[in-house]
C-alpha positions as CSV (number, residue, x, y, z in Angstrom):
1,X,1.1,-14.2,-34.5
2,X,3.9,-14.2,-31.6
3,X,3.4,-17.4,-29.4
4,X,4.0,-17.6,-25.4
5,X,3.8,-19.5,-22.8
6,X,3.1,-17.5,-20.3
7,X,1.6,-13.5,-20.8
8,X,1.9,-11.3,-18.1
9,X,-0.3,-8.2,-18.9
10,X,0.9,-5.2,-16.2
11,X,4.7,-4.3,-15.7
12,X,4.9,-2.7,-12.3
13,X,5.4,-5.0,-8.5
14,X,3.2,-7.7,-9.5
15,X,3.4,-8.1,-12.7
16,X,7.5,-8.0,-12.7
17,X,8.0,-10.1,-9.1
18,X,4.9,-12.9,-11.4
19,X,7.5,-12.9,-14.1
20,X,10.8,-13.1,-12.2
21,X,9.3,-16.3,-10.1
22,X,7.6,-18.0,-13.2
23,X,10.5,-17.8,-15.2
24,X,12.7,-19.1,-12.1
25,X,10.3,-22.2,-11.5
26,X,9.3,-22.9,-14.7
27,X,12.7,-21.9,-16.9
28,X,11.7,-24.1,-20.1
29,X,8.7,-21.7,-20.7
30,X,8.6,-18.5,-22.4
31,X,7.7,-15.6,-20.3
32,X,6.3,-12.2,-22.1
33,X,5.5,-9.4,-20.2
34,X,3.5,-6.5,-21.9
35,X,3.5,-3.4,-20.1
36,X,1.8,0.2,-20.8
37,X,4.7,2.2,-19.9
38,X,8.7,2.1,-21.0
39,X,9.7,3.4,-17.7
40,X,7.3,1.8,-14.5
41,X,7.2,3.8,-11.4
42,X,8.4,2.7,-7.8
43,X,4.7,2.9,-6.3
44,X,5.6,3.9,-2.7
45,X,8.5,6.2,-4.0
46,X,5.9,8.4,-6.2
47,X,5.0,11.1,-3.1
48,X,9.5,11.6,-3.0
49,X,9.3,12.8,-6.6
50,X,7.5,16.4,-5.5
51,X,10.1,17.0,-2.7
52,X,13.1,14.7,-1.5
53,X,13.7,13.5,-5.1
54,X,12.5,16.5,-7.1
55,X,12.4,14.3,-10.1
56,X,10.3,11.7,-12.1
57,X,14.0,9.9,-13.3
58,X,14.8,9.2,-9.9
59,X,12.2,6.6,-9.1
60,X,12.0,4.4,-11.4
61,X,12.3,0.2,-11.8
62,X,14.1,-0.8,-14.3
63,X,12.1,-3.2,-16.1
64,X,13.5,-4.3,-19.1
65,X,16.9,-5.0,-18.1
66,X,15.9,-7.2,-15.5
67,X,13.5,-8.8,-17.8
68,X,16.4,-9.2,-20.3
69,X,18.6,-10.8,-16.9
70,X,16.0,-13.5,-16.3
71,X,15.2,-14.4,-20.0
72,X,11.5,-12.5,-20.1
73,X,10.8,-10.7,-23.5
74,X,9.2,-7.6,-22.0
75,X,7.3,-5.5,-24.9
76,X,6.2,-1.8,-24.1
77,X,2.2,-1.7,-25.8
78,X,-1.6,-1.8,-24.7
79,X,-3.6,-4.4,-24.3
80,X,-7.1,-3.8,-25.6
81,X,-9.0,-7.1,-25.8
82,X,-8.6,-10.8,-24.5
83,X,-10.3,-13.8,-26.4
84,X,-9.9,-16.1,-23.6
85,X,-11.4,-19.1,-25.6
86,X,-8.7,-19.0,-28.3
87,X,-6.2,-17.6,-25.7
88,X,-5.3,-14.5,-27.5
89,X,-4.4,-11.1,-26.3
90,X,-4.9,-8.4,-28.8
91,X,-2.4,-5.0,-28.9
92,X,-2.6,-1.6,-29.7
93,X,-0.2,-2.1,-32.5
94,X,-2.4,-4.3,-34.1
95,X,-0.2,-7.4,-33.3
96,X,-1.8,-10.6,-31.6
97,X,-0.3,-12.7,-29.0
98,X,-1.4,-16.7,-28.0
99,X,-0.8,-17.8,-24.6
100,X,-1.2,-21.0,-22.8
101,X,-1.4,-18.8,-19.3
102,X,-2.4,-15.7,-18.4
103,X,-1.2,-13.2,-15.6
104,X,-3.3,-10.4,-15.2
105,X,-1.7,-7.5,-13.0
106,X,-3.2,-4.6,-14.4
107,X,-3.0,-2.8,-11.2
108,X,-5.1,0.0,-10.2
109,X,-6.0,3.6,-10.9
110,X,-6.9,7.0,-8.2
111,X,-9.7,7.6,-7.5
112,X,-11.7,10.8,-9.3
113,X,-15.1,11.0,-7.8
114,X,-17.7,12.2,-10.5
115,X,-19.7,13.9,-7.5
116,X,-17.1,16.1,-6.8
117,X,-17.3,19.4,-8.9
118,X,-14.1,20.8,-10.1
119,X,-12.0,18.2,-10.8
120,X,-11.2,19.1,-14.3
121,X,-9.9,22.1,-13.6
122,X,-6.3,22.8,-14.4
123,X,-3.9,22.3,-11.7
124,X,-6.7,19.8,-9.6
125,X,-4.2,16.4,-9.9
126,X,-4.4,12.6,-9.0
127,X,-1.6,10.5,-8.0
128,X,-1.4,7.3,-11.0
129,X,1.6,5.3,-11.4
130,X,2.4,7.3,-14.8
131,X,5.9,8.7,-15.6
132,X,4.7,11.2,-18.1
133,X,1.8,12.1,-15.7
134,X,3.4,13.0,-12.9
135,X,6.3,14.4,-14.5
136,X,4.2,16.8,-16.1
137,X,2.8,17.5,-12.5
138,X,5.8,17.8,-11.0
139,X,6.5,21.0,-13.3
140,X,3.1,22.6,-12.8
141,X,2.7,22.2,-8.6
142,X,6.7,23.3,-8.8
143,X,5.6,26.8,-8.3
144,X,2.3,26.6,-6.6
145,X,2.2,28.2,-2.8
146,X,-1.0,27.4,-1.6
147,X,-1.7,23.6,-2.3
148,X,-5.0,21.4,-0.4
149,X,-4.4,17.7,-0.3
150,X,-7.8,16.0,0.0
151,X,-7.2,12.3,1.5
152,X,-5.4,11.7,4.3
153,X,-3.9,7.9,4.4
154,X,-1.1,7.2,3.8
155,X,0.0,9.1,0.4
156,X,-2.2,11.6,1.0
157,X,0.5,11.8,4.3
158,X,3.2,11.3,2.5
159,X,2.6,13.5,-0.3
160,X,1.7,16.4,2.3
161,X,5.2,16.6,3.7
162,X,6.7,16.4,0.5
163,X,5.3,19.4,-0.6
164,X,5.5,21.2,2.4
165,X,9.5,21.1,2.4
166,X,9.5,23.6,-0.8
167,X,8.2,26.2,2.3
168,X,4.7,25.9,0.4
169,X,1.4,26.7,2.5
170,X,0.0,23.3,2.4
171,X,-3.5,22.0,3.9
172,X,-4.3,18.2,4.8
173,X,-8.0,17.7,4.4
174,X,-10.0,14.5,5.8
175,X,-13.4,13.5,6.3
176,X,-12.6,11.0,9.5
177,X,-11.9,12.2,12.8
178,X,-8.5,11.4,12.8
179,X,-5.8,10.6,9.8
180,X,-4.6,7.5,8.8
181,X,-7.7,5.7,10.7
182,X,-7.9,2.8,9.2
183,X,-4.7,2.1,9.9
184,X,-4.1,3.5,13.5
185,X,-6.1,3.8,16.7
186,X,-6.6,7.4,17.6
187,X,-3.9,6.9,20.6
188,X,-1.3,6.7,17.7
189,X,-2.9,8.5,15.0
190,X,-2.7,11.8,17.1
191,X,0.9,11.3,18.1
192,X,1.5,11.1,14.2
193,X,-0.8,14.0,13.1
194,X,1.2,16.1,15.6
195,X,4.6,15.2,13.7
196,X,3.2,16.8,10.7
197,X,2.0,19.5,12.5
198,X,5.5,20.2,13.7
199,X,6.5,20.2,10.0
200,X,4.4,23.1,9.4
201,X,1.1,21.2,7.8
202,X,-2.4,22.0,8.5
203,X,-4.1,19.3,9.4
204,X,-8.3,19.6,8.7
205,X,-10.2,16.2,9.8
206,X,-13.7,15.8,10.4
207,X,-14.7,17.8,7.2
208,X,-15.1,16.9,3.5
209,X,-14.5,18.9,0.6
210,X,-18.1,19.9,-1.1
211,X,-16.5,21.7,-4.4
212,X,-13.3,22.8,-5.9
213,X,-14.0,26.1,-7.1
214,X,-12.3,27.9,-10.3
215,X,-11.2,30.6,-12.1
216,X,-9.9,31.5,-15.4
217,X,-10.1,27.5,-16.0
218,X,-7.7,26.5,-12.9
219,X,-8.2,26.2,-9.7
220,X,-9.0,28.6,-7.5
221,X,-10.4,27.7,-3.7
222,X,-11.8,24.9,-2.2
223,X,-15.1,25.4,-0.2
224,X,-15.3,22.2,2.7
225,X,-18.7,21.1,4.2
226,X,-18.2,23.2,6.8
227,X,-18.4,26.3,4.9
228,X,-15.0,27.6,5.3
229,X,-12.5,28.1,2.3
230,X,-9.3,27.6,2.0
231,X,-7.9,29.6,-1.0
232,X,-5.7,26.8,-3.6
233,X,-3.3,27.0,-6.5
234,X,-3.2,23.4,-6.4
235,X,-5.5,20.4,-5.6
236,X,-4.1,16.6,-4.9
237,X,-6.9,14.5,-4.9
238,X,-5.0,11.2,-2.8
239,X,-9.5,9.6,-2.2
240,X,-7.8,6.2,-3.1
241,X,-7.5,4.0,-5.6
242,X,-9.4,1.1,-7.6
243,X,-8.9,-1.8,-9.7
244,X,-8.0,-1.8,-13.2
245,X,-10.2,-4.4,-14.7
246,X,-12.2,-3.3,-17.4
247,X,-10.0,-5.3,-20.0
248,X,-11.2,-8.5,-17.2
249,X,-14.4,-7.3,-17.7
250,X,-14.5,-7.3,-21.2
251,X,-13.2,-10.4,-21.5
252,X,-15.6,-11.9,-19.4
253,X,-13.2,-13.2,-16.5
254,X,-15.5,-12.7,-13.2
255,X,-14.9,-9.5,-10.9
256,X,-16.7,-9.1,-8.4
257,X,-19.3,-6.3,-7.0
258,X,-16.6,-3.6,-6.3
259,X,-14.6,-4.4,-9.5
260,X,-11.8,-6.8,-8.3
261,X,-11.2,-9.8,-10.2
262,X,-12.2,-13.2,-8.5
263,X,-9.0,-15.6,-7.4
264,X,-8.9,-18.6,-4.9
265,X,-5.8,-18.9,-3.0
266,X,-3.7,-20.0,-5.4
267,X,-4.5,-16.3,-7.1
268,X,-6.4,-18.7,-9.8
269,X,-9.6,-17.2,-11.3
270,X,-12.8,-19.2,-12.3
271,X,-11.6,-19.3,-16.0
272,X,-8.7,-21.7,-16.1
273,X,-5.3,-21.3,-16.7
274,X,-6.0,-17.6,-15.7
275,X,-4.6,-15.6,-12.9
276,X,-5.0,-12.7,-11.4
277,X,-2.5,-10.5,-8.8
278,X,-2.0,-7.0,-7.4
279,X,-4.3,-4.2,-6.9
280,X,-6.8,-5.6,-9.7
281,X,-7.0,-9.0,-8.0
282,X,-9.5,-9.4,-5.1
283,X,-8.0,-9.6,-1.3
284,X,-9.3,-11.1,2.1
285,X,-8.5,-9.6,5.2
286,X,-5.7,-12.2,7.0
287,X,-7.7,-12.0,10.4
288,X,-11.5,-11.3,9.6
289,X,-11.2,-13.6,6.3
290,X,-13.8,-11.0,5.0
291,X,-12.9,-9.0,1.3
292,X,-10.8,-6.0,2.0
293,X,-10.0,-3.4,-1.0
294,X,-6.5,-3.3,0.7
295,X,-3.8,-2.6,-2.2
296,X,-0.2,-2.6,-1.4
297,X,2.9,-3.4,-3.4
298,X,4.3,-5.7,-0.5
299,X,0.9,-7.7,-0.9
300,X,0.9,-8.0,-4.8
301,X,4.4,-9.1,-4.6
302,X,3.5,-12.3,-2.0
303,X,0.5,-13.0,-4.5
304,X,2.4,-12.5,-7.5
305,X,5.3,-15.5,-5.9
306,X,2.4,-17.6,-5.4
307,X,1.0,-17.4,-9.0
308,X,4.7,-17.6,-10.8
309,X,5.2,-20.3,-8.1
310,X,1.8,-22.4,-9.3
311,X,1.3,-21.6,-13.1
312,X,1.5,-25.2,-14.2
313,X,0.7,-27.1,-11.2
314,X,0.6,-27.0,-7.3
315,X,4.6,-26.9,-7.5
316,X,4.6,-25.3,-4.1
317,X,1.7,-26.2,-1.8
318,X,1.2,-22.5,-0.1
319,X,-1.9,-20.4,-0.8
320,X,-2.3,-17.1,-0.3
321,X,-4.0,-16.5,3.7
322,X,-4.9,-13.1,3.2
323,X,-3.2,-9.6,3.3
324,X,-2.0,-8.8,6.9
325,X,-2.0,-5.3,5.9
326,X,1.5,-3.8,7.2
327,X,2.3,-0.3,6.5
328,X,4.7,1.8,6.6
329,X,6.4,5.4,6.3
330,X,8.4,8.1,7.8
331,X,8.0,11.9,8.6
332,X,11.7,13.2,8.9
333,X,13.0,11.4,11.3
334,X,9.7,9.3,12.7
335,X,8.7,6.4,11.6
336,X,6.0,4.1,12.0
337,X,3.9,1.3,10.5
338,X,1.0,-0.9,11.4
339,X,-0.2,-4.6,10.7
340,X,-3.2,-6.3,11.0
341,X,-6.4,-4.9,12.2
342,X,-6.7,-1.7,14.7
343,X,-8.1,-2.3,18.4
344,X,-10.9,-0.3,17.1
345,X,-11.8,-2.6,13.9
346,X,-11.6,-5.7,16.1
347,X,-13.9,-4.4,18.3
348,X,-16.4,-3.6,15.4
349,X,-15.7,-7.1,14.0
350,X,-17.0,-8.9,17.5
351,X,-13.3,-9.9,18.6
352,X,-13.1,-9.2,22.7
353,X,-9.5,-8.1,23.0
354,X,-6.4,-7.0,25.2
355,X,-3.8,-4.7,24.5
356,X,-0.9,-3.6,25.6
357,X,0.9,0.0,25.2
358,X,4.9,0.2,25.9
359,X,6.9,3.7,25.3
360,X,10.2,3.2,25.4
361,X,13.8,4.1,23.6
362,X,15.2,2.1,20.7
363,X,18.4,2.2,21.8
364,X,20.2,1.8,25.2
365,X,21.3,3.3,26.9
366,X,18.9,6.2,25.7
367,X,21.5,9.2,25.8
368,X,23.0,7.6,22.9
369,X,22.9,10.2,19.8
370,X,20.5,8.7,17.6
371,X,17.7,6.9,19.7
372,X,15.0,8.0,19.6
373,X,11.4,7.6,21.8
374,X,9.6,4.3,20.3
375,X,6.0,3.3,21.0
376,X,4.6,-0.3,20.3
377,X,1.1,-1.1,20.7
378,X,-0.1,-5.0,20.6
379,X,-3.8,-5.9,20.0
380,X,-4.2,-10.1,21.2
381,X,-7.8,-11.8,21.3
382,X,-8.2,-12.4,24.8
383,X,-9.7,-15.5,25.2
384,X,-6.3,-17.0,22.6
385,X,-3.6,-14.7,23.4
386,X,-3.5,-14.3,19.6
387,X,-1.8,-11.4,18.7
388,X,-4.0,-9.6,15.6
389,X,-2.5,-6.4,15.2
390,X,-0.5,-3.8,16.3
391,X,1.1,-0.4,15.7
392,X,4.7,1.5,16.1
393,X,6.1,5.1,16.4
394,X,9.6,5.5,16.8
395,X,12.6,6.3,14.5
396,X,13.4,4.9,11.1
397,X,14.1,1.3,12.6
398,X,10.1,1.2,13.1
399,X,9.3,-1.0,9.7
400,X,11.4,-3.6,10.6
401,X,9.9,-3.6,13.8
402,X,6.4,-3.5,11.7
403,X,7.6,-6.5,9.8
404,X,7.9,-8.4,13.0
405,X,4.8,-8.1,14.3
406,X,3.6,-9.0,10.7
407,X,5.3,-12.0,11.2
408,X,3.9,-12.5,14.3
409,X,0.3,-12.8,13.3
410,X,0.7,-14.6,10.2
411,X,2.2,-17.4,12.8
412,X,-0.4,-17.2,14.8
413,X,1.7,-15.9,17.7
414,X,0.6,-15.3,21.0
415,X,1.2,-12.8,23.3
416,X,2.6,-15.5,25.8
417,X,5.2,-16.3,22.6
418,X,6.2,-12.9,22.6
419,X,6.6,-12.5,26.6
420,X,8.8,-15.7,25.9
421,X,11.2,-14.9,22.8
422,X,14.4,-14.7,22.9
423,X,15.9,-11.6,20.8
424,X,19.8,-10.5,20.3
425,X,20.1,-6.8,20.9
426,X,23.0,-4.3,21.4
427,X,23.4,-0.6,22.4
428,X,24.0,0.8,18.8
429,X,21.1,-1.4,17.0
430,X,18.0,-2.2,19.6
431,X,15.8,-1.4,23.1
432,X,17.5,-3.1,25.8
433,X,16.8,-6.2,26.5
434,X,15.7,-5.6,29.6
435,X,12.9,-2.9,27.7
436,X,12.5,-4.8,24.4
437,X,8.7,-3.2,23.5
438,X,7.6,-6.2,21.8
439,X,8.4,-8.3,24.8
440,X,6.7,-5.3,27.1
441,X,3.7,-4.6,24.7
442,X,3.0,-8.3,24.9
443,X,3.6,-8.7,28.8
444,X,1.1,-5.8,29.6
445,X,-1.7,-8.3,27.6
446,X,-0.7,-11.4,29.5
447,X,-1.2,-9.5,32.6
448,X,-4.2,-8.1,31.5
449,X,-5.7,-11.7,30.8
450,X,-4.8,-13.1,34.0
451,X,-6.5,-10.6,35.6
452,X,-9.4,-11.3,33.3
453,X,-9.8,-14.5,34.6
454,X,-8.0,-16.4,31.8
């Protein structure tokens, strides 16, 4: 029997970022990492490989050499069962491993909804974070001209613009009102759904798909629940994803009611020396505090720190707060990301709230060649200032800006904070000082409290 110290089960974000930090703060312990796949994907690179990439080779992490650089043994294999009494993790290959901690970051899998007829059909695909999957799907969509996309956040997005740059005939489909909604207000959403537009996809929200429809054993049309059809050689189910955890399960370490395994703060679950991070670990929202099925790499890669940070003791006394939820992407040359909660999810939570809304250009002047037309939208509590979310359109420089107003609420920033920062800027790099969004975003809220009475 091989003996560890530590067993990391799960080799993509999470279970590579658990590894890299265990093995840094605890460098006397053995590290293994067992993971299902050779080769592990880049998560948010996966919609690139059906478009800007055009192949599977092109996005991938390289595991075991970096592994090999930081002294973890990484073994390619399948877990199938845990005896978490005699610490024991059981492999495919018949070979047994004892551990004195556990990492669990078996991730998560897409969503195929068992209501929905057709999905069996040849050519109707999911998007999992599998080499030989999508590389197989990658070959079979390459010469498909009609393709519907059911699911529009943000791979669903992604993938959509992909595929159209082949000059395929490609249909977005969504059952919300608007796309990308639990990420954006509608004042944003639409500005983005009009940048795909522009890009030549066909955008469908309000409307679910009843049945994918066949013939001769592959796909053949998709009939909505409005009635219409929209003819398909290719279906890309992008409904979602959820957590890997029936190995948990098995093993008896506690998940709870939608499948996520149970962690405190520290990423610990209820069965000691145990932990759990990534898309299979639960998550609370950073602002409500209530359980969000958020999963995103940038999350499981701040819980995975604190778990290889904490595996022996409280080295470093920092929990996890929460997921602030920051996204975000590109369509040609937009960009734009989110964090935190939407004006419209506050509201439904009970927070009374201000915002502000600033259009400006990310460069100055604004005749310089690349700037380009960049929106930032601040959502504060009133009665704090607090900023709790916000949102950005603009060019590519938009996820940094993103990042910042991450930063922002998980510092408990207010909006008179912002009004009062000081910020370095230049012609070729930012807004003008004298038009820096954040700063004008946030003004617009202190002005709209004042006149509130606060």
């Amino acid at each position: 029997m091989k003996e560890t110290d530590v067993l990391i089960i799960g080799g993509s974000a999470a279970g590579m970022v658990a590894a890299l930090t265990g093995k840094s703060s605890w460098p006397a312990k053995k590290f293994t990492l067992v993971k299902m796949q050779k080769d592990a994907m880049v998560p948010c690179g996966i919609p690139y490989i059906f478009g800007t990439l055009d192949n599977v080779n092109e996005n991938i992490m390289p595991v075991d050499s970096m592994m090999e650089q930081a002294g973890v043994e990484s073994i390619t294999g399948r877990v199938t069962s845990l005896d978490t009494e005699t610490k024991t993790a059981a492999l495919e290959s018949g070979e047994k491993i004892r551990y004195e901690k556990l990492v669990m970051a078996t991730g998560s899998l897409p969503v195929k909804p068992s209501w929905l007829n057709g999905t069996n059909l040849k050519k109707v695909f999911v998007i999992p974070k599998d080499k030989s999957y999508l590389q197989k799907m990658n070959e079979e969509i390459r010469d498909c001209r009609k393709i519907v996309v059911v699911g529009a956040g943000f791979i669903g997005v992604e993938l959509s613009d992909e595929l159209k740059k082949n000059g395929r005939e490609v249909t977005l489909v969504e059952k919300m009102p608007d796309i990308l909604s639990a990420a954006f207000d509608k004042d944003l959403a639409d500005r983005i759904e009009h940048f795909l537009e522009e890009r030549g996809v066909k955008i469908m929200t309000g409307v679910g798909v009843k049945e994918i429809k066949g013939k001769d054993g592959a796909v053949h049309e998709v009939l909505l629940g409005n009635g219409d059809v929209l003819p398909a050689d290719a279906v890309v189910l992008s409904m979602g994803y959820e957590p890997n955890t029936g190995l948990a399960r098995e093993a008896g370490i506690p998940v709870d009611n939608k499948g996520f395994i149970t962690v405190d703060e520290y990423m610990r679950t209820p069965v000691p020396g145990i932990f759990a991070v990534g898309d299979c670990a639960e998550k609370r929202d950073f602002v409500t505090r209530k359980k969000t099925p958020i999963m995103l790499a940038s999350t499981a890669c701040a819980e995975a720190r604190i778990a290889g940070l904490n595996l022996y003791n409280l080295h470093v006394v920092k929990t996890f707060s929460g997921t602030i939820a920051i996204y975000s992407t590109a369509i040609g040359p937009h960009g734009f990301g989110t964090a935190g909660i939407t004006e419209a999810r506050a509201r439904e939570e009970g927070f009374v709230v201000e915002t502000g809304l600033f259009e400006g250009v990310d460069r100055h002047p604004g005749k310089l060649p690349d700037a380009s037309k960049q929106v930032v939208k601040l959502v504060a509590a009133r009665e704090s200032g607090i900023i709790i979310g916000g949102g950005v359109i603009g060019g590519l420089s938009a996820g940094e800006l993103t990042n910042l107003i991450g930063l922002a609420i998980e510092n408990k920033m207010t909006a008179y904070n912002l009004l009062m920062s000081q910020i370095g800027t230049h012609p070729c790099l930012t807004a003008s000082p004298a038009g820096y969004p954040l700063i004008k975003a946030a003004e617009m809220i202190v002005r709209k409290i004042r006149k509130n009475g606060k």
